[in-house]
N, C-alpha and C positions, 0 to 999 in steps of 0.2 A: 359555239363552234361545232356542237355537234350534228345541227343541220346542214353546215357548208360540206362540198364533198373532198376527197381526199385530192390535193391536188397533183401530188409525185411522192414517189419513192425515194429514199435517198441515204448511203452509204455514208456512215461516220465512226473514223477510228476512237476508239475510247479503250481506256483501262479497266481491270477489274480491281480488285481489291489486294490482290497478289501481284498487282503492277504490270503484270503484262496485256500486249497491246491484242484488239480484240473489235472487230467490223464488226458496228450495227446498224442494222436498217430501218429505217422508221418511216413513219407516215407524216407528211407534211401538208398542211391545209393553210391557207390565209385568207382573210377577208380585212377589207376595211368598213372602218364604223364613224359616224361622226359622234362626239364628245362636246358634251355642252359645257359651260365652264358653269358651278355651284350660285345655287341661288342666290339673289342680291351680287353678285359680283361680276355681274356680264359687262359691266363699262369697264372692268379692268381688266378682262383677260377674254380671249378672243376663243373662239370654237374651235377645235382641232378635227383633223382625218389623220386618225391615227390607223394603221396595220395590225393585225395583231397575228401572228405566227403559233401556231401549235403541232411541235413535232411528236409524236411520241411512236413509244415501239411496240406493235400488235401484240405480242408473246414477252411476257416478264423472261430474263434470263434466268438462270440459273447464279453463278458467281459474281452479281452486283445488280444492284436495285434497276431496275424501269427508269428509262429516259421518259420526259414528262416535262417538257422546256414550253413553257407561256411566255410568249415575248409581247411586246408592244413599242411600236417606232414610230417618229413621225416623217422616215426615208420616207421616199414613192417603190412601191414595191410593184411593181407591172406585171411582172413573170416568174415564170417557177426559180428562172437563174438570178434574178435577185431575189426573191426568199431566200433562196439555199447559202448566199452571200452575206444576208443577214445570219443565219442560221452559222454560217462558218465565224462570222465575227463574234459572235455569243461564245464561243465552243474554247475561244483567247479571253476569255474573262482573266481566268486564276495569271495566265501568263502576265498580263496586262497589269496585274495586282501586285506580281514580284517588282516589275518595271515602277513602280510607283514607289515599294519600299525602297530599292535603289536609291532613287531621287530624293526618299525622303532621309533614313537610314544610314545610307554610304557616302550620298555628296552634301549632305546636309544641308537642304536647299529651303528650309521653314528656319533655319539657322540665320541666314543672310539679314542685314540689318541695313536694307535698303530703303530709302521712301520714296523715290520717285517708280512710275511705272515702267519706264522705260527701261532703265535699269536693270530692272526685275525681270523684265523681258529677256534683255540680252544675256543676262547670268543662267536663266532657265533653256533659254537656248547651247550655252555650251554644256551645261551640266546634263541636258539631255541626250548629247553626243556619247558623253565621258559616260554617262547608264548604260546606254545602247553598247556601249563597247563590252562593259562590264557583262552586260546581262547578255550577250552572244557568248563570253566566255564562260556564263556560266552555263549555258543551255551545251555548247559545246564538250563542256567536262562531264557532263550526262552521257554522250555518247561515246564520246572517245577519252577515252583513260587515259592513254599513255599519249597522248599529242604533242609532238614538239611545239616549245615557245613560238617558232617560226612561223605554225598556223594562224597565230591570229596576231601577233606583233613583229617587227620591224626591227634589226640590229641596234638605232637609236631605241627606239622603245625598250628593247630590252636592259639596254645600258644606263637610262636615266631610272628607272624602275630600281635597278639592284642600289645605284648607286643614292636615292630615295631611301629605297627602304632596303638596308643591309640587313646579313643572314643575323641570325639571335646565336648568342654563343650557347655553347651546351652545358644542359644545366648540373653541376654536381652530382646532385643527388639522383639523378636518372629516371626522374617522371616528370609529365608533361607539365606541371603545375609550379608555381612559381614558388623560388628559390627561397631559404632562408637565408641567403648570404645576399650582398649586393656587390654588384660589380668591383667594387670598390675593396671589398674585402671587411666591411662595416657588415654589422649583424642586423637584420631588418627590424623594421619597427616591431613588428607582432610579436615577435619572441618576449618583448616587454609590455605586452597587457598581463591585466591581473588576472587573476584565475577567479572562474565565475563558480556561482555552486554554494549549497550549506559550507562548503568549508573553506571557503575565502569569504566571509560575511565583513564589510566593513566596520575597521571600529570606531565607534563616537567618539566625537571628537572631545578634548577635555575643554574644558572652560576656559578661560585664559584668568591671568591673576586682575582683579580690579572690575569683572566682569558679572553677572548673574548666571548663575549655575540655571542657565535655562533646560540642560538636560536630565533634571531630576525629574522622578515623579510624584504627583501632586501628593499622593498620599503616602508620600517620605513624614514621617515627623518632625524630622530634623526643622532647623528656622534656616529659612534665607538668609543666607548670606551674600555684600557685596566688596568685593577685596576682603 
C-alpha cells in the first residue's frame, strides 16, 4: 500500500482515553488485489478481488495512540465515498459487539432449544427487534441522563414493564447487596454455613460400633478391632 497514492482525506470523530470526543483526519488509500486460493485447493475455493483499505493518521496524537486501520472486503469499492462507507462501518465494530452481547446475554438467544431452521429464524428475528430496542436505550442513557420513560416507551409499555417487573422492596439493612432476612421473615441460608478457617477444621468422624476403626493410624500399636 505504500506505492498506491493517498486517495482522500477524511475526518473521524474518535475518543481519547479520557473519553472525550476529538476529530481526526487521516489518510485514506485503496486498491484492489486479486487473491489466489492456497495451494492444492484451487478446485474448492475460487479466487477472490478483494479491496483492501489503509487509513491512517500523518501526525501521531498526542492523548491516544495512531489510527492505523488495515481493512480488507470483498464489497466493490469504485470511489472514494464507498471506501469512506467502508471505513465508517469499521468505525461500529465495538457497537455492533454490544448488539451481539444483547442477543446473546440479555435475550438468551444460544438458550432456545429449537431444531428446526425455520424456527430459529423467526425467534432471531423478534429477539433482534427486543436488542435493538434495548441497545437504543442503552446508547440513549449515554446521552441523556435524566430522559423521561416517554422518550423511548409508550404508556402500555411502560405499564406491562412495571407490572413485569415490580419495584424490589428496600432492603433492611441499608446497602445494596442482598439481605440476610427473606421476604418472608426466615433468616437466609448463608447465615448457616460453617465457618471456614484453622479454627472450624472438621471433626473425624467416629467409627460406628460393629465397624473397623478405619481412622486410626497404621502405626497405632493397639490391634484391630471389629465390634
Amino acid at each position: 500500500m505504500g506505492e498506491v497514492a493517498v486517495g482522500s482525506r477524511h475526518r473521524h470523530a474518535v475518543r481519547d482515553a479520557a473519553g472525550r470526543v476529538e476529530t481526526a483526519e487521516v489518510e485514506l488509500t485503496y486498491a484492489t488485489v486479486h487473491v489466489l486460493p492456497p495451494i492444492g485447493k484451487g478446485k474448492r475455493y475460487p479466487a477472490l478481488d478483494l479491496t483492501i483499505l489503509h487509513a491512517r493518521e500523518p501526525d501521531p496524537p498526542d492523548t491516544r495512540p495512531r489510527i492505523d486501520w488495515k481493512l480488507a472486503t470483498d464489497l466493490p469499492v469504485a470511489d472514494t465515498a464507498a471506501a469512506v462507507e467502508k471505513l465508517h462501518w469499521y468505525s461500529m465494530r465495538w457497537r455492533i459487539e454490544e448488539f451481539h452481547k444483547i442477543l446473546k446475554s440479555g435475550c438468551k438467544v444460544e438458550a432456545a432449544r429449537l431444531r428446526t431452521a425455520e424456527r430459529l429464524v423467526k425467534l432471531i428475528a423478534v429477539l433482534c427487534i427486543v436488542g435493538w430496542r434495548v441497545f437504543w436505550l442503552r446508547m440513549m442513557n449515554r446521552v441523556v441522563l435524566d430522559a423521561e420513560p416517554g422518550v423511548a416507551l409508550t404508556g402500555l409499555e411502560t405499564a406491562l414493564l412495571d407490572r413485569l417487573v415490580p419495584d424490589r422492596r428496600p432492603n433492611p439493612f441499608g446497602h445494596p447487596g442482598p439481605g440476610l432476612l427473606r421476604p418472608e421473615g426466615r433468616p437466609s441460608r448463608r447465615l448457616a454455613r460453617p465457618r471456614r478457617g484453622p479454627a472450624a477444621r472438621r471433626r473425624r468422624p467416629v467409627a460406628r460400633h460393629g465397624a473397623p476403626d478405619r481412622y486410626r493410624s497404621r502405626r497405632d500399636p493397639r490391634p484391630w478391632r471389629c465390634g
